[in-house]
C-alpha positions in Angstrom: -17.1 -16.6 -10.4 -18.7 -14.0 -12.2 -19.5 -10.8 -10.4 -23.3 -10.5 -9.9 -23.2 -7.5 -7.0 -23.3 -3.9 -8.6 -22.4 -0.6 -7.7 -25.2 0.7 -5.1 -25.5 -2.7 -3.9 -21.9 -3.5 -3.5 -21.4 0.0 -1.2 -24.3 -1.0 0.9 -23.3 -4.4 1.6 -19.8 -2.8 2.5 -21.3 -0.4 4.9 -23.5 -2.5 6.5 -21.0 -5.4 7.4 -18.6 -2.4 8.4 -21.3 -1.3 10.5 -22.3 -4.5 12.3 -18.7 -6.2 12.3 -17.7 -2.6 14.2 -20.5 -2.7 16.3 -19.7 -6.6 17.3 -16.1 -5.4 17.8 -16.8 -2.5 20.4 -19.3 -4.1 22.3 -22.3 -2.4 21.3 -24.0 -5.5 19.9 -23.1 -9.1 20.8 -21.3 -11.5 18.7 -23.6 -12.2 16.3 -22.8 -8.6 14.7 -19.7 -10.9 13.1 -21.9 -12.1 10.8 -21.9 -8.8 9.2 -18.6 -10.4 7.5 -21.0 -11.8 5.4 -22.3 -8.9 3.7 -18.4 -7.1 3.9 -17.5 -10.0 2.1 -20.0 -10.4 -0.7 -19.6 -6.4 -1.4 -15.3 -6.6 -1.7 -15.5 -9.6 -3.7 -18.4 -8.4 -5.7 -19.9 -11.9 -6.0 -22.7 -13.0 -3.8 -23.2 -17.1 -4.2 -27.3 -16.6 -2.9 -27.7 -14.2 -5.9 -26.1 -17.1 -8.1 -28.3 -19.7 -7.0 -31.3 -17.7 -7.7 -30.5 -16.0 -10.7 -30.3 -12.4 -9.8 -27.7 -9.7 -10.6 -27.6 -6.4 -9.9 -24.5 -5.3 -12.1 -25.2 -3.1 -15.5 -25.3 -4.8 -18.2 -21.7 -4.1 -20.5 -22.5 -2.6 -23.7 -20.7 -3.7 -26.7 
């Protein structure tokens, strides 16, 4: 899969699923914080499969 998530958006999706899968863990929120994973996910891989299907990207363009 090409990687569609860039920079900004890729250390946002980290903290956030860092933040709720944290949150889940400690008790603060209930278990729906897990889906947090989603965003943790998306952000390590780089590739998010909703920004696929819709056409979006947020990486830089590569000059050549």
């Amino acid at each position: 899969m090409k990687t569609n998530v860039g920079g900004v958006d890729r250390v946002l999706r980290i903290v956030v699923g860092l933040a709720l899968v944290l949150a889940a863990v400690f008790g603060a929120i209930g278990a729906w914080g897990y889906i947090g994973l989603v965003p943790l996910v998306t952000g390590a891989v780089g590739t998010c499969p909703l920004y696929s299907m819709l056409g979006l990207n947020t990486c830089p363009m590569k000059r050549t």
